[in-house]
N, C-alpha and C positions, 0 to 999 in steps of 0.2 A: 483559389486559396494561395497558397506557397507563401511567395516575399508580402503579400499582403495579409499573411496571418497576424492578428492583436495578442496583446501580450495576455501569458499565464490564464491558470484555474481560476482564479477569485481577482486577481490584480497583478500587475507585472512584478520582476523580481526587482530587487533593488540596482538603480543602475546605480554606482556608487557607495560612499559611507565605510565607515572603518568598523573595525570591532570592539569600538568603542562608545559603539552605539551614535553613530554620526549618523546625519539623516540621509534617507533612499533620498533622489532627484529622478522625474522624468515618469516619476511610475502611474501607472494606467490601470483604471478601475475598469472591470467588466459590468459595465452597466445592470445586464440581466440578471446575472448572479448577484448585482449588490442588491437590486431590489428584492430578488429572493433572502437574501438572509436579513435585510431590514422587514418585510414582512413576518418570517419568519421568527425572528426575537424580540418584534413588538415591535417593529419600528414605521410598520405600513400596517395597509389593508390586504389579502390576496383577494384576487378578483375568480380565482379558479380552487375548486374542490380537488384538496390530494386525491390519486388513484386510491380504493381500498387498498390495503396488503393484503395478499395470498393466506388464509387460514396455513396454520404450522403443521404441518403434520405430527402424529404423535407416535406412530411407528417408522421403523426405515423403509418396510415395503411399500408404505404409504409415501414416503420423499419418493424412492426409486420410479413409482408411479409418475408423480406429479413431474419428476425431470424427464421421462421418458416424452409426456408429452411437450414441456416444453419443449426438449429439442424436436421433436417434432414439427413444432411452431417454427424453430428457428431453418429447417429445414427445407419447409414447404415454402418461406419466403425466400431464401435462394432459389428456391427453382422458379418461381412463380417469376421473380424481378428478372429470370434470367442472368444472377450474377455466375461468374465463374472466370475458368480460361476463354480466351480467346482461339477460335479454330484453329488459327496457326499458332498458338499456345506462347503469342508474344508478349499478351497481356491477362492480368486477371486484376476483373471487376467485382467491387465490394458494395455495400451500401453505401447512399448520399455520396458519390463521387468519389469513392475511395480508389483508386486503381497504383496498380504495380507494373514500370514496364520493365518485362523480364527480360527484354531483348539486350537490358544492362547488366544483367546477371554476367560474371566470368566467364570466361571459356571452361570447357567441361563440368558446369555446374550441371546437379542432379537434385532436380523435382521430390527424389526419392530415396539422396543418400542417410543413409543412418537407420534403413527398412531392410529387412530380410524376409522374408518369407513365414518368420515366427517372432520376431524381436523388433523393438520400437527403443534407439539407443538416445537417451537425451545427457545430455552433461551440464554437469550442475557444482559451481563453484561456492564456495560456502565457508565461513569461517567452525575450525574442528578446532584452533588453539588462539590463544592471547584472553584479553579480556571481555570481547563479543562472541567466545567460544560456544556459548550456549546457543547460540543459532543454528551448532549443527543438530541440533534435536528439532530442526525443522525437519531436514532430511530423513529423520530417522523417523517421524510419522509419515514424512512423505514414502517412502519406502512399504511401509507396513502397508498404507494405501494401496500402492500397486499393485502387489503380492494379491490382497485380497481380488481388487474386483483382475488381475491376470487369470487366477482362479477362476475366478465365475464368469472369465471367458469372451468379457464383455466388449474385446476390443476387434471386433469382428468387424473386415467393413465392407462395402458393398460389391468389391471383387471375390469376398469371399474366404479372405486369408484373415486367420486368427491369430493374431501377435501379443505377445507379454511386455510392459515395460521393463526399460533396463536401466534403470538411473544408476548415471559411473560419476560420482561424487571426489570432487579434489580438494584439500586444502588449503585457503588462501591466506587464513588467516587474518581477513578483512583487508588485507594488504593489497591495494590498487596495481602495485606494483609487481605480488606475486600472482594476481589474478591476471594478467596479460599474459603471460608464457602456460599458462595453465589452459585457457581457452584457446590455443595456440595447438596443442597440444590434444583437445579432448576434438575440436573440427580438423585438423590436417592427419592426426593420426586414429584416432576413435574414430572420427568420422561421422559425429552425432548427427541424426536427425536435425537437432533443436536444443538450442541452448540458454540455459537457466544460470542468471546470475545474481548476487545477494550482495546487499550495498550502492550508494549512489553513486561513491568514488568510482567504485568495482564496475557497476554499470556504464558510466558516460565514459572510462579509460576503451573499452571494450565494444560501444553500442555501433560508431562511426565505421569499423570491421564487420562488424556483424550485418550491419544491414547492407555495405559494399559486396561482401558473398553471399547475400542473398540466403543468412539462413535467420530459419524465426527466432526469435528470443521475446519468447512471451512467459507474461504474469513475471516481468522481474522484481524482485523483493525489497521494494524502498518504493516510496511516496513521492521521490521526486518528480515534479511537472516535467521535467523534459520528457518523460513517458510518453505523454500526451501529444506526439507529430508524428500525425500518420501520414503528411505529407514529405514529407524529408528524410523518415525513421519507419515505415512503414513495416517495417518486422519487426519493430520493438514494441514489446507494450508493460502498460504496469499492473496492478491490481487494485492498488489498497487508497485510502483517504491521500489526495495529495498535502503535499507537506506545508506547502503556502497558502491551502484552503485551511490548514489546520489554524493558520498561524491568522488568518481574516475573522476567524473565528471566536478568538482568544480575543480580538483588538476589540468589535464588537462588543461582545463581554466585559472588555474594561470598559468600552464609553458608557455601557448602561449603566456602570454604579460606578462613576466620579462623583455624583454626590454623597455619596456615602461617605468621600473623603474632602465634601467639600469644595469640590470641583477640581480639584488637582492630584494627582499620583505620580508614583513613580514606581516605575519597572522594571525589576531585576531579570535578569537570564543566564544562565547556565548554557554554554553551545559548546556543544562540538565538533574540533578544527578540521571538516573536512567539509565537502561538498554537501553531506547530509545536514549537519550542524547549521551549514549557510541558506541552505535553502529553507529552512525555519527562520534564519534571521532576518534574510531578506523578502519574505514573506509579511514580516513583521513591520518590517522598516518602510516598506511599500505604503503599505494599512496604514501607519500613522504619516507619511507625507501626504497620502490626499483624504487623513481625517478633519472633520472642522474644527476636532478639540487638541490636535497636533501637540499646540502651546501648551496643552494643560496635562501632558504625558512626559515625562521625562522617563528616558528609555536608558539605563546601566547595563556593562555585560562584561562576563570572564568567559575566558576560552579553556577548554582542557583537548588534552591530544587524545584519539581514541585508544590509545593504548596503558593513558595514564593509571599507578595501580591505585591511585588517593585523589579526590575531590576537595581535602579539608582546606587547604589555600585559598583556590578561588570561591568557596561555599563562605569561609570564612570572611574571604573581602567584603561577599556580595551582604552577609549580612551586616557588616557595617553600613555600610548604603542603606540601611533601614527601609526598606520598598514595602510597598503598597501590594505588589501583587511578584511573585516568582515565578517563574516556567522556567521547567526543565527540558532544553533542546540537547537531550542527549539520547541516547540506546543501551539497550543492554546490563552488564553489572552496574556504569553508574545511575541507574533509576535507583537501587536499593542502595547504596550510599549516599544519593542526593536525601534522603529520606532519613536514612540515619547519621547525615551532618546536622540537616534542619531542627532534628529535633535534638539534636548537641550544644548547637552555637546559637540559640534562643531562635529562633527564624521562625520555627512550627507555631508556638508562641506569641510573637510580635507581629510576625507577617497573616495579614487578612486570608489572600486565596493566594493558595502552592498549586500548582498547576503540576501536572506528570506529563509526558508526550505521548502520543494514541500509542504509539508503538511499545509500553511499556504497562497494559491495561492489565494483563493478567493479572491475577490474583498474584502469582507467585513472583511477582515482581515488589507486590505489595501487600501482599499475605504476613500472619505471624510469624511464619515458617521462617520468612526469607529477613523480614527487620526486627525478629525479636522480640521475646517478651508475651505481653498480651497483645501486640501488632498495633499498639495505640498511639504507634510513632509516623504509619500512616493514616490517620484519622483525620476528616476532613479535608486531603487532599482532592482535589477535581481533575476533572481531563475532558479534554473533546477528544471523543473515546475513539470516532472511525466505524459506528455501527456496532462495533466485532461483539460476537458474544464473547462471553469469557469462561473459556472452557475449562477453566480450571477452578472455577469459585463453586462452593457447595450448594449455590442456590440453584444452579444448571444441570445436577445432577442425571433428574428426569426428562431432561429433554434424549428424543431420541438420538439423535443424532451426535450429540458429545456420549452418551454413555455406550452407543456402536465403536465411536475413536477411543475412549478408553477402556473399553473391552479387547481393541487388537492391540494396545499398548501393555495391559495387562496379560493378555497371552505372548506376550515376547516377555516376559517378564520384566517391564517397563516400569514403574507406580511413576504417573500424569503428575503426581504433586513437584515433585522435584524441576519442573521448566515449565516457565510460563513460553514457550515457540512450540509446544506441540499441538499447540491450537494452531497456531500460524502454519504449521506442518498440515493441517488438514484443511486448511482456507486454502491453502494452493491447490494441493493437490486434486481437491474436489473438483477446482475452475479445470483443470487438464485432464481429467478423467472426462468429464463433459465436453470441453471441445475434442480430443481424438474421436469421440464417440459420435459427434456430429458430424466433424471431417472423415470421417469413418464414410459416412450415410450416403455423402455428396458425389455427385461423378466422377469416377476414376477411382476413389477410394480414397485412403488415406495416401496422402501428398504435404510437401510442405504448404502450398499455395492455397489447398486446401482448409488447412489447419489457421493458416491465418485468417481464410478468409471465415471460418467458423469462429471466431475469435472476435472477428471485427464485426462479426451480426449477433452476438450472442444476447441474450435475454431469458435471465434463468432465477429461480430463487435459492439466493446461497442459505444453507444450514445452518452456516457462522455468522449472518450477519442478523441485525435484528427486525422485530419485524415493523414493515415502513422507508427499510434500506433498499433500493434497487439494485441489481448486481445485473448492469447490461453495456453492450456497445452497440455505436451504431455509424460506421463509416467516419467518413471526413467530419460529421456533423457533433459526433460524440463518443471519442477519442479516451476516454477516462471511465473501469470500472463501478467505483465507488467513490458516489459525490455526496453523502450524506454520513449525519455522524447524530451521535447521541452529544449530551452534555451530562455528567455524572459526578456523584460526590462520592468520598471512599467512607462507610460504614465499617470499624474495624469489631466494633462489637457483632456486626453481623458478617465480617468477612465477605464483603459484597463492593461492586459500584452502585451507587444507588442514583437512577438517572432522575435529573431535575429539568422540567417543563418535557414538550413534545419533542420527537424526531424531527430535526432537520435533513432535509431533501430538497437536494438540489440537481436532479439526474437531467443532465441534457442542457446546463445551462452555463458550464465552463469553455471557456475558448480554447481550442487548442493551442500548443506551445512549441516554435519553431527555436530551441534553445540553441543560445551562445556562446560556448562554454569560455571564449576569450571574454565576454564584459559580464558573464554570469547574468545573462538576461533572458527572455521569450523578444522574440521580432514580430 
């Protein structure tokens, strides 16, 4: 692999193009994945039967179960493949060609800093103020997480030492620039285990460190493809729907109904000016340089900063531009004011399909609660959702697994309705609770080398995702947790997403991404 890694998840990034929606140049389709999702939404034939999904379980003793044997699964195949350390513990080998050599690790580096005898320290940077402050109610499920299974003891590992997590949470305020002295800060003084960071900017400012000292930085909190190089980043990884599958997804979607408009449209976008913003853009910009209907897309776009406190300008422009279809590439408070512009400045109205971004699925992004009224302002918006359940819409109530997370949010005296990230706070946390527990299992015990390399074998059923979504890795070969996504319309009378056609699945067929962060590309 390495310098002969192919570009991105679904297609390369855009090399080139303004934010003026100028065209991608040079971008590279992944063969495999295109014929997966032209099969997929009608475009082929599949020659191969999806795997079943795993029946749901309807209690939590019943998930507990069913994860216990997975990881077991996942466990008896490291031992079997003989993955691990190296005798002289120069190297450690993962699946399909994954390997780390440690012999590059720094001077004084430790296999095991951030371990005590009873504590498991991981640092976790996270926006607590500005306008993306509501992410820090990830932490705060994720917290509750811990507490609970630290409790029930579960982080025992096969040296025999019981440890509690300890996530030591900082302030960055989504600020790339104050998340650098902060990670700074939580590995030279903290001295964390393992480190969790929130944001793309926040990420790729931080990843190029993190992986040079050789500490893990897994399940980071953004979609971007650069997640995806386990050869060049190999302690980094991501979790969730990548951003430029999101955005092949959406292109897709419009070339199925150009005749609806006649053969021609045009597409407005909403992005926001930072790395995350871009890696939707040029996800996009990709998709339509090596579409056939390229000429019959006309692609519009306004930028906002992430900290802008008003949308009405650029929302306002874009509905002058009278588009055919809208997506919003942004996070956070502006999902619920893209929502209540559209339905201000005629948009909701004239424009056919508003698009939301996966990252803003919950309910309470899109709920009455949050746009008002009888919630009829989000009505008939769509999203390529990323799987995720939505753990805060009333239709989920019964399921076990959301109503065990808002039971421990409700015993801190939490109510779940108020942030749509406390789902996103147990999506993570779930993935880390299951790999310590596997790296736990493995020889030597719990280890950072360990933990990756549980990570980079994992195959589990997530609680949060739906069922039909795989939540797996597997070595150099398959680099990316979550490559399938629902497609869904927003029902405001029934306060729900309401998913349209089948699950898309695509596990195992994205290329990994050796990203560029000087031409904003995969190599």
């Amino acid at each position: 692999m390495g310098a002969g890694l192919v570009c991105l998840s679904l297609v390369a990034a855009a090399c080139g193009g303004d934010d003026n929606g100028g065209s991608a140049t040079q971008a590279t389709v992944d063969e495999g994945v295109k014929a997966g999702v032209e099969q997929q939404l009608g475009g082929g034939t599949s020659t191969t039967e999806p795997a079943a999904p795993v029946e749901r379980p309807t209690t939590m003793e019943d998930w507990e179960a069913l994860w216990a044997e997975e990881r077991a699964a996942v466990v008896e195949r490291i031992q079997s493949e003989g993955l691990g350390l190296s005798a002289d513990g120069t190297t450690l080998t993962g699946p399909e060609g994954f390997t780390i050599d440690l012999s590059a690790c720094p001077a004084g580096w430790s296999n095991t800093e951030g371990l005590t005898d009873t504590e498991i320290k991981i640092g976790h940077t996270t926006a607590l103020s500005g306008t993306l402050a509501d992410y820090g109610n990830i932490a705060k499920a994720m917290e509750l997480t811990y507490a609970y299974y630290n409790a029930e003891g579960v982080f025992t590992d096969s040296a025999g030492k019981t440890r509690s997590v300890n996530l030591i949470v900082k302030d960055d305020g989504y600020d790339a620039a104050r998340t650098i002295p902060l990670v700074d800060e939580l590995i030279d003084s903290e001295k964390v285990f393992a480190m969790w960071t929130l944001g793309s900017p926040n990420t790729l400012k931080t990843y190029d460190k993190l992986n040079g000292r050789c500490i893990p930085q897994p399940f980071s909190m953004t979609g971007h493809p650069a997640w995806g190089d386990p050869v060049n980043h190999p302690w980094t990884t991501g979790l969730q729907l990548a951003y430029n599958t999101e955005a092949v997804l959406w292109g897709a979607f419009i070339e199925q109904r150009l005749q609806e408009f006649g053969g021609q449209v045009k597409v407005a976008s909403l992005i926001m000016n930072n790395d995350f913003g871009k890696a939707y853009d040029s996800g996009f910009k990709a998709f339509l340089a090596q579409s056939p209907e390229a000429a019959n897309i006309e692609y519009v776009t306004e930028t906002i900063e992430p900290q802008a406190p008003t949308l009405k300008d650029p929302m306002t422009t874009l509905a002058a531009q009278q588009p055919d279809f809208f997506i919003a590439m942004i996070a956070g408070a502006p999902c619920v004011q893209a929502i209540t512009e559209a339905a201000e400045n005629g948009m909701k109205e004239d424009v056919e399909y508003l698009f939301m971004p996966s990252v803003c699925k919950s309910a309470s992004f899109v709920g009455k609660d949050k746009v008002g009224g009888d919630g009829s302002a989000a009505d008939g918006w769509w999203i390529i959702g990323g799987g995720a359940v939505d753990f805060n819409a009333d239709a989920t109530s019964d399921d076990a697994f959301v109503a065990w997370g808002r039971g421990l949010l409700s015993d801190a005296g939490i109510d779940y309705h108020t942030s749509g990230s406390f789902g996103s706070g147990f999506i993570f946390s779930f993935a880390m609770v299951q790999a310590l527990q596997i790296a736990g299992e493995l020889e030597g015990g719990l280890t950072r080398t360990n933990l990756v390399l549980a990570i980079r074998s994992m195959d589990l059923t997530h609680p949060l995702l739906l069922e039909g979504i795989k939540f797996n890795m597997n070595g150099n070969a398959d680099p990316y947790f979550v490559e399938g996504s629902d497609i869904a319309k927003y029902d405001s009378a029934q306060q729900v997403w309401v998913q349209e056609g089948d699950i898309i699945e695509l596990s195992g067929k994205s290329t990994p991404c050796a990203f560029d962060q000087a031409s904003g590309t995969c190599a």
